[in-house]
N, C-alpha and C positions, 0 to 999 in steps of 0.2 A: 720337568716339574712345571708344573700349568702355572701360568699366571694371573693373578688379582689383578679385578681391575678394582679402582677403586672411584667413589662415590664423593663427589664436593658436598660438602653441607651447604644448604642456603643460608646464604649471605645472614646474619644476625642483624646487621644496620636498617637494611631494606624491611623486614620482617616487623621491627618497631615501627619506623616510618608509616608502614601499610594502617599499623594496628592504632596508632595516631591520628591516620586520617579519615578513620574510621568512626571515632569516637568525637572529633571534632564537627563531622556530615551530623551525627547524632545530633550532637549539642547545638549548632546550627536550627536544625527541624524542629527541636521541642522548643526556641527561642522563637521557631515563625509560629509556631505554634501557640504561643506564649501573646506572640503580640496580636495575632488574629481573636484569641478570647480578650485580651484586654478591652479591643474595638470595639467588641462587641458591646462588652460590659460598659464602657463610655457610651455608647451611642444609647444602650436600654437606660442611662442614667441619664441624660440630657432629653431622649424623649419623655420619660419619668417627670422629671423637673418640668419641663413645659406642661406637659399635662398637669400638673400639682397648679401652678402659675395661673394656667388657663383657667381650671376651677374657682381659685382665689377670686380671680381679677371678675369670674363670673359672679361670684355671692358679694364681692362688694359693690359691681354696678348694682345687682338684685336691690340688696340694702340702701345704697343711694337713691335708686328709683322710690323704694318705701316710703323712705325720709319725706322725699321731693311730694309724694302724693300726701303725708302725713301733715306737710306744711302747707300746703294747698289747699287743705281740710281747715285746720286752723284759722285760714288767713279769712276764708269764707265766714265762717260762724263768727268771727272777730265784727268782718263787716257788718253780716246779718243785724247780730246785736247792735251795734253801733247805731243802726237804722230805727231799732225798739227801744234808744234811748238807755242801753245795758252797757256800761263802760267795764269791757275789758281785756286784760293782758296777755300778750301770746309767748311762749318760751320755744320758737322754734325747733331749738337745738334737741330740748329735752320732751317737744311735743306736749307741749303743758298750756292751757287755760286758764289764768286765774282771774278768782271774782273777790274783790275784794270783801272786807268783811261789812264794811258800811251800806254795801249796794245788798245783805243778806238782813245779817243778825245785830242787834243792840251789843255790848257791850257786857261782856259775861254769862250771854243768853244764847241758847238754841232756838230760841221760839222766831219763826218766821213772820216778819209782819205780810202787809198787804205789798209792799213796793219789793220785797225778796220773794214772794210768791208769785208776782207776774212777769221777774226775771228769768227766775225759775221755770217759767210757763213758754219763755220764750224758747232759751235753750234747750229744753224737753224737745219742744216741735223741731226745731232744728235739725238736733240728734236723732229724730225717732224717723227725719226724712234720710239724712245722709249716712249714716251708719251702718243700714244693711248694705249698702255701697261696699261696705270697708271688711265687711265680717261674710261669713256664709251665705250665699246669695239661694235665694230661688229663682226661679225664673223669668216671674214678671216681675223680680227688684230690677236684673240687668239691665233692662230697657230706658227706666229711670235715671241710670248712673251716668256720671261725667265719664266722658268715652276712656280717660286715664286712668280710671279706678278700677281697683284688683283686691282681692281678699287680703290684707295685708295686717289686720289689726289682731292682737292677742286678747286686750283686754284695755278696758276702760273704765278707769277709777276717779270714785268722787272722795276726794283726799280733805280730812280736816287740817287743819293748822292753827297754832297758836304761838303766842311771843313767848318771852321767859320770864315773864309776870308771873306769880306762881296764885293761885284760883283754890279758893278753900271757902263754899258759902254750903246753904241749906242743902243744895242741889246737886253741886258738883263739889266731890272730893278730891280731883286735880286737874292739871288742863289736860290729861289723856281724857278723864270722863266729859270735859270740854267740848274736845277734835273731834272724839266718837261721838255723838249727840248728834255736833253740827252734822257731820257728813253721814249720820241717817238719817235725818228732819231732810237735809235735803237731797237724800236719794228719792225717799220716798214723797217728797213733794215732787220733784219731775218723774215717776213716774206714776203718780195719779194724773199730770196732765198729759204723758204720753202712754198709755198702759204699754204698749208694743214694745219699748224699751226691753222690761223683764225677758221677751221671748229672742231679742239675736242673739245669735250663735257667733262665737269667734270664729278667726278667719276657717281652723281647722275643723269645726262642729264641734270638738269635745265640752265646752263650758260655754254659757253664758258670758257675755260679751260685759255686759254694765253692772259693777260693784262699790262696794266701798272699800275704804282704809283710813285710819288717821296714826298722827305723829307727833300729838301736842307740837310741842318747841324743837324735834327735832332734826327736822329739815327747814331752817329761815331760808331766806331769799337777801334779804340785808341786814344788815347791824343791829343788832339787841341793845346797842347803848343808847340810842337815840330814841324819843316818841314818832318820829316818822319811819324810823325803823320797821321799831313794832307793830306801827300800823303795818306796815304791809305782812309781816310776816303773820297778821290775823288774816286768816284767808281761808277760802273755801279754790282747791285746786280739781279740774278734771284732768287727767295723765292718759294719754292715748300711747298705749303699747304696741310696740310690731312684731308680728309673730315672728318669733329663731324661723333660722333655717328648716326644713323638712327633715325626718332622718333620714332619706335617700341620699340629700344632698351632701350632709355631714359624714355619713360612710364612705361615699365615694371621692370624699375629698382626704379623709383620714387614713381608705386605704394605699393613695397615693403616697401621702407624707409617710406608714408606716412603711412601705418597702425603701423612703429615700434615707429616712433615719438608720435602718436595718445594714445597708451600703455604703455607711459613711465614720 
């Protein structure tokens, strides 16, 4: 009778073991794998962020420079006048001009006398030399220009103002029909003595650089309860505007922040 051989089965322990170290090399590999996209992902998010940074820190020198030529502008026409015997006020911060109302108009009046219209005459000159500086240049303005000046203005407003006196006569039905008067009489008084005024272009070319606005009592400057108050808040304001950003510049700063927002 032949005999069997017979056949060991492999070991069961060793079989597990195998199929455990197996599964462990796996999980290993997708964990390096894991942490190589992580790095990635940090590294694209911290170059992200400085670039976002970079931008930032770029448009607010840009705007500081503005300011800084904006005040520069101010501080000249300030002197200029001073020199023509035109006393008036600078608002730095806010790029503001103001001409009081006693150095303009009478007392409930738009009508300009003789001593508001060769204020007015001065100022015009002033603006109708420095301004193309500030707005849309051609190319015999540049030559002209303080070597620091760059297109930077949006728009410039001759702004009326009034106190909170309330104005009810033949003429004018409140101090809105007040503000608006004054700051047309004297738009159009400095630009009969400058005509050129009407034709600069803002910094971008779209509009016309020199306009009006008024705000009666809306915007004071000091206290409505006092007569020196009020005096000053009767005023005839110029407001030099800095043009935004470009929209190139706002895109490319926006599509930055959208992909850090989008990652976070």
């Amino acid at each position: 009778m032949a005999r069997r051989t017979r056949i060991a089965a492999p070991d069961q322990g060793q079989a597990e073991e195998s199929y455990f170290v197996s599964l462990n090399d796996l999980l290993i590999g997708m964990l390096f794998v894991f942490i190589i996209l992580l790095m990635i992902f940090a590294l694209n998010y911290q170059s992200a962020e400085a670039r976002l940074n970079q931008r930032i820190a770029g448009l607010e020198d840009e705007l500081g420079g503005r300011e800084k030529q904006r005040t520069g502008l101010l501080r000249r026409l300030q002197g200029e006048l001073a020199r023509a015997d035109v006393p008036v006020e600078i608002d730095e911060k806010n790029g503001v001009l103001h001409l009081p109302e006693t150095v303009l108009f009478a007392s409930g009046s738009a009508d300009l006398g003789a001593r508001g219209r060769a204020a007015l005459a001065s100022l015009a000159g002033l603006l109708a030399r420095e301004l193309p500086c500030y707005g849309q240049r051609s190319g015999r303005v540049g030559h002209s220009c303080p070597e620091d000046s760059e297109p930077i203005l949006e728009a410039v407003y001759v702004e009326g103002h009034t106190d909170t006196i309330p104005i009810a006569n033949a003429r004018y039905s409140d101090n809105w029909s007040l503000s608006s008067d004054r700051s047309i009489q004297t738009y159009r008084s400095m630009v009969q003595a400058a005509p050129g005024l009407e034709r600069i272009r803002n910094a971008a070319g779209s509009a016309t650089l020199f306009g009006v606005s008024a705000y009666a009592a809306q915007r004071p400057i000091a206290d409505n309860t006092s007569e020196g108050g009020r005096a000053h808040n009767r005023r005839i304001d110029v407001r030099f505007l800095i043009a935004p950003p470009t929209k190139g510049d706002i895109k490319a700063t926006s599509s930055v922040g959208s992909f850090l927002g989008a990652i976070e």
